[in-house]
C-alpha positions in Angstrom: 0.0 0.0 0.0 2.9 2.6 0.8 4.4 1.5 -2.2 1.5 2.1 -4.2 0.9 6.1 -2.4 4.3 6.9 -3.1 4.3 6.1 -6.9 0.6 8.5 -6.9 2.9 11.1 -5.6 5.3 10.6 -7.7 3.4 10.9 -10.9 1.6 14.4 -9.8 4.8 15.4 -9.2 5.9 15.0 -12.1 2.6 16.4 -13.8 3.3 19.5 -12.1 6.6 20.1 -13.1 5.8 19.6 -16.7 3.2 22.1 -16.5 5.2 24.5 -15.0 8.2 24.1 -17.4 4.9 24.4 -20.4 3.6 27.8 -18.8 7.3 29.1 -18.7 7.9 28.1 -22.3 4.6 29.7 -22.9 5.3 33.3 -21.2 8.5 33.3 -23.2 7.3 32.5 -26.9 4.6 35.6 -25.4 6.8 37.6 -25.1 9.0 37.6 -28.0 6.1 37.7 -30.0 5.8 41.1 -28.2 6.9 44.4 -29.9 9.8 45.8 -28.2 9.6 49.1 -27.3 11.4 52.0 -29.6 14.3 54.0 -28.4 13.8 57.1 -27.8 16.5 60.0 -28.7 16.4 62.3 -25.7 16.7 66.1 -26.8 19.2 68.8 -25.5 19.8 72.1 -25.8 22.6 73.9 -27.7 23.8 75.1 -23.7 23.9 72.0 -22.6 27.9 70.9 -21.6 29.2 67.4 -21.5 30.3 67.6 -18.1 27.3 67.8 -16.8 25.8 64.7 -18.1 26.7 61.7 -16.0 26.1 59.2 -18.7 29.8 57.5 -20.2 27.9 57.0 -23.9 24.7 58.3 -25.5 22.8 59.8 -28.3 21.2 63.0 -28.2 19.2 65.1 -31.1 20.6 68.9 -31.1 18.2 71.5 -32.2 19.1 74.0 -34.8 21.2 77.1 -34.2 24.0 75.7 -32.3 27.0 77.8 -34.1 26.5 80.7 -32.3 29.2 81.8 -30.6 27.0 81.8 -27.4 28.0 78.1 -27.2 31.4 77.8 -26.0 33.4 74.9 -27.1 37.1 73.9 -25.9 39.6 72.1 -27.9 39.4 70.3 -31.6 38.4 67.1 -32.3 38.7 66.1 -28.4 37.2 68.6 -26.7 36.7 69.8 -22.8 33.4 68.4 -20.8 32.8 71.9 -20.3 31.9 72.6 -23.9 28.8 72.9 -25.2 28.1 69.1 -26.6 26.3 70.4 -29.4 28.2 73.4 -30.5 31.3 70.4 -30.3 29.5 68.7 -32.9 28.9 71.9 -35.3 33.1 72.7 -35.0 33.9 68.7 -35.6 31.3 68.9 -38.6 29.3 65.8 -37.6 26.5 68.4 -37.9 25.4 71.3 -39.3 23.9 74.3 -37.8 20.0 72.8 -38.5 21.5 70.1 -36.0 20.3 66.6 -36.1 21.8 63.4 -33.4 24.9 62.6 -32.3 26.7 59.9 -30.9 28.8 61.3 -27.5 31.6 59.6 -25.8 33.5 60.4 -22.8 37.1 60.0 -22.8 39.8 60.7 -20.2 41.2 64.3 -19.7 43.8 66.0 -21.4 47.0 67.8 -20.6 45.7 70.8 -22.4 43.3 71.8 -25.5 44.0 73.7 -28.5 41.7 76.2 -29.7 41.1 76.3 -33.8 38.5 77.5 -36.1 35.8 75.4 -38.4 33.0 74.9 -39.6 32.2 78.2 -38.6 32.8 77.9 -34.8 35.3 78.9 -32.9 36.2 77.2 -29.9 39.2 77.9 -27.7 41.6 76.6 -25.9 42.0 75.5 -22.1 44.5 74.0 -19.6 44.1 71.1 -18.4 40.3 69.2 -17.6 39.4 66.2 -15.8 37.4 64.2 -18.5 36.6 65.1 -22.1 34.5 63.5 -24.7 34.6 62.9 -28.3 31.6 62.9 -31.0 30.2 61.0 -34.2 27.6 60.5 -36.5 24.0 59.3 -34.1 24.3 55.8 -35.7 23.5 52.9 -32.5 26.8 50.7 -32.3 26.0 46.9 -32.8 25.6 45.4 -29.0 25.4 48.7 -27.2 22.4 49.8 -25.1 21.5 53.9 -25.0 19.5 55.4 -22.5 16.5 57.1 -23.9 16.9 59.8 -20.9 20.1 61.3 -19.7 21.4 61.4 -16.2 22.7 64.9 -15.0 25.4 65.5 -12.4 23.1 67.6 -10.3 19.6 67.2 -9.0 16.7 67.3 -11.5 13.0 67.9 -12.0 11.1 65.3 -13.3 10.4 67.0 -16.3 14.3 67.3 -16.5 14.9 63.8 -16.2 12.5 62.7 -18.8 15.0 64.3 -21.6 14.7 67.9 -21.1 17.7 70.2 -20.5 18.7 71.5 -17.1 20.2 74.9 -17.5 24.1 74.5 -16.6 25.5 77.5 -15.2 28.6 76.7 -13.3 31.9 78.3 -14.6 34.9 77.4 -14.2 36.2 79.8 -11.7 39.2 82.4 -13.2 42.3 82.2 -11.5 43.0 85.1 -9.2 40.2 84.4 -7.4 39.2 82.6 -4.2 37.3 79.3 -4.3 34.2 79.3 -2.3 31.5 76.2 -1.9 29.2 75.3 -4.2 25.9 76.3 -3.0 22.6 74.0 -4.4 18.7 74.9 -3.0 15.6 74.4 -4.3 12.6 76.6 -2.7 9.1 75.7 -2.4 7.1 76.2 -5.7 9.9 76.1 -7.8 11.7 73.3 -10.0 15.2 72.4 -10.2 16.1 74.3 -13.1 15.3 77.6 -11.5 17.1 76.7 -7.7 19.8 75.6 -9.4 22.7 78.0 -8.9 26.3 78.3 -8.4 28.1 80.9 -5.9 30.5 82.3 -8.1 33.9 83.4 -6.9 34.3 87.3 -6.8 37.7 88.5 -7.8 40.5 89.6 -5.5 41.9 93.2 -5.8 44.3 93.1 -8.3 48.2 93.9 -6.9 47.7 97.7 -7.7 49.2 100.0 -10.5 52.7 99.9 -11.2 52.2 103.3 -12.2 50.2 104.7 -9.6 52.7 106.3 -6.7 55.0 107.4 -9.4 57.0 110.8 -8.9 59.0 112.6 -11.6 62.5 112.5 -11.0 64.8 115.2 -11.3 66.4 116.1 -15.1 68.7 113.9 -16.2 68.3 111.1 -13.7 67.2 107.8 -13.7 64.9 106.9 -11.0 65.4 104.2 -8.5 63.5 101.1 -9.6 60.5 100.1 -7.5 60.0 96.6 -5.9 58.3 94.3 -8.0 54.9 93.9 -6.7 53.9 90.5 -5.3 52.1 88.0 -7.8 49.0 86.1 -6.8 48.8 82.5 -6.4 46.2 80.5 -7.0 44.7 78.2 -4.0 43.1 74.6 -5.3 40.3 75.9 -7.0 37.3 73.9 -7.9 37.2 72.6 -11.5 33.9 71.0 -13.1 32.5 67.9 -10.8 36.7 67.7 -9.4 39.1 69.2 -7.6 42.6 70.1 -9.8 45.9 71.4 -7.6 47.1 74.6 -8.1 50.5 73.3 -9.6 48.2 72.0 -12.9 46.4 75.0 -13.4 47.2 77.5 -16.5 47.1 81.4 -15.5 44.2 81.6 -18.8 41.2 82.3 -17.5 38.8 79.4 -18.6 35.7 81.1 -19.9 36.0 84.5 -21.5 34.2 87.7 -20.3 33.3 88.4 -23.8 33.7 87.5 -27.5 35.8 91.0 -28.1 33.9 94.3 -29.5 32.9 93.7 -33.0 33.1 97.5 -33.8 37.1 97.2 -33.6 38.3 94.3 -35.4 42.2 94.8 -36.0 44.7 92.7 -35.2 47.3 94.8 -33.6 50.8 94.0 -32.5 52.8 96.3 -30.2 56.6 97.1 -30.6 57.9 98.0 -27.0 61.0 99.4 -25.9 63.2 96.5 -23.9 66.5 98.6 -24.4 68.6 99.1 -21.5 68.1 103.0 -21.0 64.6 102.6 -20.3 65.2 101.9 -16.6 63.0 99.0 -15.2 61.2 101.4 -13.2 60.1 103.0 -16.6 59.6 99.7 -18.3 57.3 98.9 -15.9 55.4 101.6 -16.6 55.2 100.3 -20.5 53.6 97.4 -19.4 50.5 98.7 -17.3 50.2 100.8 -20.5 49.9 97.5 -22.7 47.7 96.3 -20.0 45.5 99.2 -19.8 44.8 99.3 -23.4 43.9 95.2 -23.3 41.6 96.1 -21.1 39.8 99.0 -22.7 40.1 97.4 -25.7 37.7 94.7 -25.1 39.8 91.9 -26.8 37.9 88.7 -28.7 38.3 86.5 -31.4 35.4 88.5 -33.0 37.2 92.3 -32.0 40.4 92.7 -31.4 43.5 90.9 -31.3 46.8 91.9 -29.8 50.0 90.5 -29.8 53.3 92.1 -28.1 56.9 91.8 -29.3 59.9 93.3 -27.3 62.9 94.8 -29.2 66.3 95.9 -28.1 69.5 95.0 -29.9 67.1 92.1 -31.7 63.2 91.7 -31.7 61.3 88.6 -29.9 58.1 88.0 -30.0 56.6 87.4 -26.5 53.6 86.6 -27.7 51.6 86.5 -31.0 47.6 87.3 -32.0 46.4 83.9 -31.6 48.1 83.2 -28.0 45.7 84.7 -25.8 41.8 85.4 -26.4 40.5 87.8 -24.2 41.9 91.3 -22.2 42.3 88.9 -19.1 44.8 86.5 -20.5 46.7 89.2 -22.6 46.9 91.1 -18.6 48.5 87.6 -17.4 50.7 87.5 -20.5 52.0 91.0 -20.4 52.9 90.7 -16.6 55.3 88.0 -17.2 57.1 89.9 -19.6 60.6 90.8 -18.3 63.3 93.3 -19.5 65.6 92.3 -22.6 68.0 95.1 -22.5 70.3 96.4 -25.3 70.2 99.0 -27.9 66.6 100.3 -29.3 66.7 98.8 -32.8 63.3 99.6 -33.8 63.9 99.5 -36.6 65.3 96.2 -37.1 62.2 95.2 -35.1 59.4 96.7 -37.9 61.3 94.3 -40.7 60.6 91.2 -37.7 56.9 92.4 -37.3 56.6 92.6 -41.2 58.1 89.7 -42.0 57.0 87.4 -39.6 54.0 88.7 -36.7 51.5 89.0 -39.2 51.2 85.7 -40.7 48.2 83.3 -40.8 50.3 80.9 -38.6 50.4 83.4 -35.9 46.8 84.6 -35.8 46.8 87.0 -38.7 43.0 87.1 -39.8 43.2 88.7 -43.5 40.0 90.8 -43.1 41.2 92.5 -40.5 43.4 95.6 -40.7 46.9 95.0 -39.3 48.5 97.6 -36.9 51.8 98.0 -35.7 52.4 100.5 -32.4 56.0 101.4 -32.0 56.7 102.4 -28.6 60.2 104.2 -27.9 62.2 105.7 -25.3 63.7 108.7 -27.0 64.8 108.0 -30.5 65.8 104.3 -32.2 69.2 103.6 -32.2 69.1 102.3 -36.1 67.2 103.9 -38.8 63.4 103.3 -39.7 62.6 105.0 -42.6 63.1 101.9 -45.4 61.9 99.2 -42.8 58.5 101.2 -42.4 58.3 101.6 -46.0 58.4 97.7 -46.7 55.6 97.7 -44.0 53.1 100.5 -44.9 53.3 98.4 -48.7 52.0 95.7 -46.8 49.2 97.0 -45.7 50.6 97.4 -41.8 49.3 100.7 -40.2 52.1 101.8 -38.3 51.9 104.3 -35.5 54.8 106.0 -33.4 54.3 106.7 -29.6 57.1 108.5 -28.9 58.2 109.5 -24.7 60.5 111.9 -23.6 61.6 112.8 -27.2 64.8 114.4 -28.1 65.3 118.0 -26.7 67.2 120.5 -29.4 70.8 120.0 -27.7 70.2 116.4 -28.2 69.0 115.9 -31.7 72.5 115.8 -33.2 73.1 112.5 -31.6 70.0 111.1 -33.5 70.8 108.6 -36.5 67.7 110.0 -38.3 65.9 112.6 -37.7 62.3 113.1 -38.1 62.3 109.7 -37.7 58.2 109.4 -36.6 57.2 111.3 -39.8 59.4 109.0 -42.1 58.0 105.7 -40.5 54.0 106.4 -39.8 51.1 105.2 -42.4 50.3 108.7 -42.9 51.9 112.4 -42.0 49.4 114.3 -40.5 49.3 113.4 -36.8 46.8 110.5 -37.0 49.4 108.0 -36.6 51.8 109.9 -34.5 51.5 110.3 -30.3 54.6 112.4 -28.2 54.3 112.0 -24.8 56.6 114.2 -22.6 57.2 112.1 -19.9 57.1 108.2 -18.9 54.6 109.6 -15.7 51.7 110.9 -18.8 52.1 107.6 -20.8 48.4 106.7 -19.1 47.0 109.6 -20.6 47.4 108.0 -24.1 45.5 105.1 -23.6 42.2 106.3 -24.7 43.2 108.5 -27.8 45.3 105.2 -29.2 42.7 102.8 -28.7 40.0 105.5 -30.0 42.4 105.6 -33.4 43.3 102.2 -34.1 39.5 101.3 -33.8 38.7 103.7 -36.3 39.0 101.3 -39.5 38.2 103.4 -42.1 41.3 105.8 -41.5 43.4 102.9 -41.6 44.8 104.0 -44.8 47.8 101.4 -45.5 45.2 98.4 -44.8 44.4 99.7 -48.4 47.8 98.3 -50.6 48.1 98.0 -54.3 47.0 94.3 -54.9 43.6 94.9 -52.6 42.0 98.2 -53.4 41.0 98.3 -56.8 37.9 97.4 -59.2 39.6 96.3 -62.6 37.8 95.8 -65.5 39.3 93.4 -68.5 38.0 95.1 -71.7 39.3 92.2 -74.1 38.8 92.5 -78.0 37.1 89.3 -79.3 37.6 90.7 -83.1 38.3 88.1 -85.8 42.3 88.7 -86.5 42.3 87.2 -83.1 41.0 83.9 -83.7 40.3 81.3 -81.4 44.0 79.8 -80.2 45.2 83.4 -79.5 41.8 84.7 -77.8 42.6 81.6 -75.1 45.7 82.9 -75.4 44.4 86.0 -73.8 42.0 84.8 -71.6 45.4 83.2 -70.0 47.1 86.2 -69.7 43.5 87.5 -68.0 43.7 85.3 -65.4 47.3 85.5 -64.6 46.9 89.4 -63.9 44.2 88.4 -62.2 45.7 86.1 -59.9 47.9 88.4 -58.6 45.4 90.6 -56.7 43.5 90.0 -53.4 40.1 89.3 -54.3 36.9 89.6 -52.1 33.8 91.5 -52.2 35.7 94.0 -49.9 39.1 93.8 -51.4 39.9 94.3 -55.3 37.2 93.0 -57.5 37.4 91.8 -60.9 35.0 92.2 -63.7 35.3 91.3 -67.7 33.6 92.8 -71.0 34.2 91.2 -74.6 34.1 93.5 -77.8 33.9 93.6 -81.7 31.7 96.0 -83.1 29.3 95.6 -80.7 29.7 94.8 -77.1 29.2 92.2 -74.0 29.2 92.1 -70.8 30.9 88.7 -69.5 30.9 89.7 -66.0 30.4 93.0 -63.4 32.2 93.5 -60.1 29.4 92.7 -58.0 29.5 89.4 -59.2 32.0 87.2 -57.9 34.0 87.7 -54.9 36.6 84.8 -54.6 40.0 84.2 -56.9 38.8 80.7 -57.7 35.7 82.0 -59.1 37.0 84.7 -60.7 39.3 82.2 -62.6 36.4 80.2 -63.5 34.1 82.8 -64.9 37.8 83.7 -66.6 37.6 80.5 -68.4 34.1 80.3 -69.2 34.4 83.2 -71.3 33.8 82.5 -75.2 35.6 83.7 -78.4 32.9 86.3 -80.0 34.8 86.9 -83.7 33.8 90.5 -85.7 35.2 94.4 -86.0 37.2 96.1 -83.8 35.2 99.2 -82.3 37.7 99.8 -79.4 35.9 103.0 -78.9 32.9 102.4 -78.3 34.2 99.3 -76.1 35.7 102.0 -73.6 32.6 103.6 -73.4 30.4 100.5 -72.8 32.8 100.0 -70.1 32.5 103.3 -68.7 28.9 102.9 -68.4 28.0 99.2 -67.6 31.2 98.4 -65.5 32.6 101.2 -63.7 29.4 102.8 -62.9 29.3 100.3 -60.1 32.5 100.5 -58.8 32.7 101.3 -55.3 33.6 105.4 -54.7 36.3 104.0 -52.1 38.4 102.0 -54.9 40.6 102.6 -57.4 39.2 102.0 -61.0 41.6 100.6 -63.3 40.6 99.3 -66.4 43.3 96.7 -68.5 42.1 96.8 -72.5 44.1 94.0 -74.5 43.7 94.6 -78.5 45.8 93.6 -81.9 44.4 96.0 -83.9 43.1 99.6 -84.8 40.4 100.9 -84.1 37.5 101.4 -86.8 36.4 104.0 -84.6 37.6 107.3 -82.7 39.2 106.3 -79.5 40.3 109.9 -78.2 36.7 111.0 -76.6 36.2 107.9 -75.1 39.8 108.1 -73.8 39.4 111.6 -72.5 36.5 110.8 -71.3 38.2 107.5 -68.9 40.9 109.9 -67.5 38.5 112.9 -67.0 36.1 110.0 -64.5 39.3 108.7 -62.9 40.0 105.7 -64.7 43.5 104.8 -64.5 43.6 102.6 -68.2 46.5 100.2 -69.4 46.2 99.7 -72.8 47.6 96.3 -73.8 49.0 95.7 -77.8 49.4 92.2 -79.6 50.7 92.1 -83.0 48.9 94.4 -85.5 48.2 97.2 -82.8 48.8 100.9 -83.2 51.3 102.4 -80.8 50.0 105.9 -81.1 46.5 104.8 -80.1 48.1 102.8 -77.7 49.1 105.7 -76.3 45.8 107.7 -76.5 43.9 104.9 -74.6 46.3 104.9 -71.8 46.7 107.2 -68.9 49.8 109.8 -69.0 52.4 108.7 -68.6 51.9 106.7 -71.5 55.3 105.1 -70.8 54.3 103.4 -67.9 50.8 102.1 -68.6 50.6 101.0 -72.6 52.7 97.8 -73.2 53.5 96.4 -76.4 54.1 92.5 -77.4 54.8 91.3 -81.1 52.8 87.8 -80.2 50.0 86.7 -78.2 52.7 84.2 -77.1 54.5 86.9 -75.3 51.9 88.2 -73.5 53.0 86.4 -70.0 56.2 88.9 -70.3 53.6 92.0 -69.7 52.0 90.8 -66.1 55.0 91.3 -63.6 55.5 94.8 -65.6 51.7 95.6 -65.5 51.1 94.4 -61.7 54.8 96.4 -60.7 53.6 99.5 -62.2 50.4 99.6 -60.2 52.2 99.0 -57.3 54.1 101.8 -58.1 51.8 104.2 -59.0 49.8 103.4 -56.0 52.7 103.5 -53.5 53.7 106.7 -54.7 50.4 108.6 -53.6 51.3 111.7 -50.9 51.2 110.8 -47.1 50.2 113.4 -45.9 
């Protein structure tokens, strides 16, 4: 009977565990059969920084508008958590400025992070930062799970947690300021967005003038150099979500005040006097100078940039226009900057800036005017008057602050006298500041910074090969035929290449003639070399008369009636033949409106109308080749001659 009970036991339970093992199998072919749910992209905002999202990998959908400069970003390619993530994304080029998703990483910190320009976005650099992150196209990697809502570093609303962006307002603190605690409350009523705040640190009085205190000394005497006052040091200071120690800290401050004033955008470099009769006491005095001109200044990448470069018995650059990115760091910069000593070759140090500061590799921007201030202690110990010539021709605007000039018993120790007047842009005081003393140098602050802001009486931004609207009046006539009209159109666009081109800078435009006329192309039209070069080349042969005449006419009225009043109007006309029709009104009539003509002869053209198209002297603007082949051998004679002409305008 027992035997019996236990094999009945047995069996039901044995029953059961075949149900049970049916039901599981049951729940899971349910639920496969089930639709998994959809990921969700969460959305952010273009404010929202990387270092404040918690989560080591996600995908988020930027909205459009993310370029502006509102957004900072730090570094290239890897960039700072405390960048904006989607303004990161716009300067890497994974997106556009209508935004779209992108994949974010976070990767270890860097040592440092490089500031560069693209896609229309500048970001900037920074010192060292605890984590960074790098982004990609918003494709899902194969095995990877993303949240479809983002975890922030601080508390959150639930409305914030569900994807939308919490507001992040922390800065980085600047250095030269106290650290203080982090302060985080969230009233009654409100959401987490809105108590959400950071106690910012308030700057500590800056060690005070080196100027201020000053007393003339007597005549003739050098004063006694003051102490050097005592530099701050920064305590740890709190950086992001961590703490970094002092010793890894740069002196730039992290997040600049301001993008620079857009209503002074030069890119300024100034020459100061390290020689060793200058004193320290005196130097000193040149640097809180530099420093109070930064900071009126308002400098920015989209304002102004200033470099410095120290001269004595050789120049140095101490630091260049893309070094430093706001009046803050440029402060920072110009306090480290000690004495070199020496003569005061400033003119040796004009050829350096020349030559060297103002190149794209050092921060040079192109559409900005370039200004060089020359700062001296009496008079240079070399000449300047060739140096600054080289200059002005390249479009540098050089000005002369002169203190405690030369009195009458001690000119005839000068090398060259005059020596302000034969080096400045222009001769009539604009560009030319005498200060009497080294104790009224911080009266010139505001008068400078008032005239190198005034762009449009920077007169040597304007050189020879970027001021101009030239007109190409090219004869199409049949003794041209086809082989030698490309011919031409070569010889075109080598002229043509030779100019700075932009719809600011010298713009090119193009008529064709035979006995009638055409318009291939007007000033307004294209404002880049390369497309200049294309149009150039797009340009067909038309075949018929020559009416060089009326050509100069059409010219008059369909080109140069749109030239801009501020640029020279200089109009290049390549023929190989006479004209069947007068060319002396039309002629007249060019040089009577300002039209400064080169008249260019192949072959069968006539040197004596040669000479009545072109503007007196005839010598140095009508040009004569014997074949279209030889045309190349004009350019460097045409393009020398403009220089020339142009270079040679009064200074005063």
């Amino acid at each position: 009977m027992g035997i019996v009970v236990l094999t009945m036991k047995a069996s039901v339970i044995e029953m059961f565990l075949v149900l049970l093992v049916t039901g599981i199998q049951s729940n899971q072919e349910m639920t496969k059969k089930m639709k998994r749910p959809k990921f969700t992209v969460p959305q952010i905002s273009c404010d929202v920084r990387a270092g404040k999202i918690t989560n080591v990998e996600f995908i988020v959908k930027c909205p459009p508008g993310c370029q502006d400069p509102r957004y900072h970003v730090y570094g290239a390619d890897v960039y700072a958590s405390y960048s904006s993530v989607c303004g990161a994304a716009v300067h890497s080029g994974v997106l556009d400025n209508s935004g779209g998703k992108i994949l974010v990483r976070k990767v270890a910190g860097q040592s440092g992070y490089k500031g560069s320009y693209s896609n229309g976005v500048q970001s900037l650099s920074l010192p060292r930062w605890r984590e960074s992150f790098v982004v990609s196209e918003g494709k899902p990697q194969k095995g990877v799970t993303y949240p479809s809502s983002l975890t922030y570093s601080s508390s959150k609303s639930p409305a914030a947690k569900a994807g939308e962006t919490a507001r992040a307002d922390q800065s980085p603190p600047v250095p030269g300021t106290a650290a203080q605690p982090v302060t985080v409350t969230q009233a009654p009523g409100t959401t987490a967005i809105e108590a959400t705040h950071t106690t910012l640190p308030k700057p500590s009085p800056s060690a005070g003038s080196t100027a201020s205190g000053l007393r003339p000394q007597p005549a003739g005497q050098r004063s006694k150099d003051l102490g050097e006052p005592a530099l701050w040091k920064p305590e740890s200071v709190l950086l992001d979500a961590g703490f970094v120690p002092k010793e890894e800290l740069s002196t730039q401050s992290l997040e600049p005040a301001s993008q620079g004033d857009p209503s002074c955008k030069v890119d300024l470099s100034f020459l100061i006097d390290g020689s060793s009769s200058i004193g320290k006491r005196r130097f000193r005095i040149q640097k809180q100078f530099l420093t109070d001109v930064a900071q009126t200044l308002d400098i920015g990448p989209a304002g102004p940039l200033m470099g410095v470069v120290q001269y004595g018995d050789n120049p140095a650059t101490q630091f260049n226009l893309k070094t430093h990115m706001n009046s803050q760091d440029v402060k920072a910069a110009i306090e480290k900057i000690s004495q070199r000593g020496g003569l005061s070759n400033a003119g040796r140090a004009i050829s350096f800036v020349t030559k060297n500061f103002f190149s794209k590799f050092n921060g040079n921007r192109g559409g900005a005017p370039n200004v060089a201030v020359v700062m001296v202690d009496g008079w240079p110990t070399d000449k300047v008057e060739e140096a600054s010539r080289l200059a002005r021709e390249s479009g540098v605007n050089i000005f002369f602050i002169t203190i405690e000039g030369a009195s009458e018993n001690e000119k005839q120790y000068m090398l060259e006298p005059n020596f302000a007047n034969k080096a400045v842009c222009r001769t009539n005081g604009f560009y030319s500041l005498t200060v009497q003393n080294w104790f009224s140098l911080h009266k010139t602050v505001q008068p400078l910074v008032k005239r190198v802001c005034d762009t449009d009486r920077l007169a040597c931004s304007k050189t020879c090969l970027n001021s101009a609207d030239i007109g190409f009046v090219i004869d199409g006539s049949s003794s041209v035929g086809t082989s030698n009209f490309r011919t031409v159109l070569q010889f075109v666009a080598n002229l043509s290449r030779e100019f700075e081109i932009s719809d600011t800078d010298t713009r090119i435009g193009a008529m064709q003639y035979t006995y009638e006329q055409r318009l291939e192309f007007g000033f307004d039209e294209y404002s880049t070399k390369s497309d200049v070069l294309n149009a150039i080349k797009r340009v067909g042969y038309w075949s018929g008369g020559t009416s060089t005449g009326a050509a100069i006419h059409y010219a008059l009225e369909q080109l140069f009636k749109k030239s801009k009043p501020n640029k020279r109007k200089l109009m290049i006309l390549i023929t190989d033949g006479r004209s069947y029709d007068d060319i002396r009104i039309p002629a007249m009539l060019a040089h009577h409106k300002g039209v400064i003509t080169y008249a260019i002869g192949v072959a069968w053209a006539a040197q004596d109308e040669l000479d009545i198209i072109a503007t007196h002297p005839a010598r140095d603007h009508a040009f004569f080749v014997d074949e279209f082949d030889n045309l190349y051998k004009v350019v460097p004679k045409v393009i020398q001659n403009i220089c020339t002409e142009f270079n040679s305008q009064p200074r005063n």
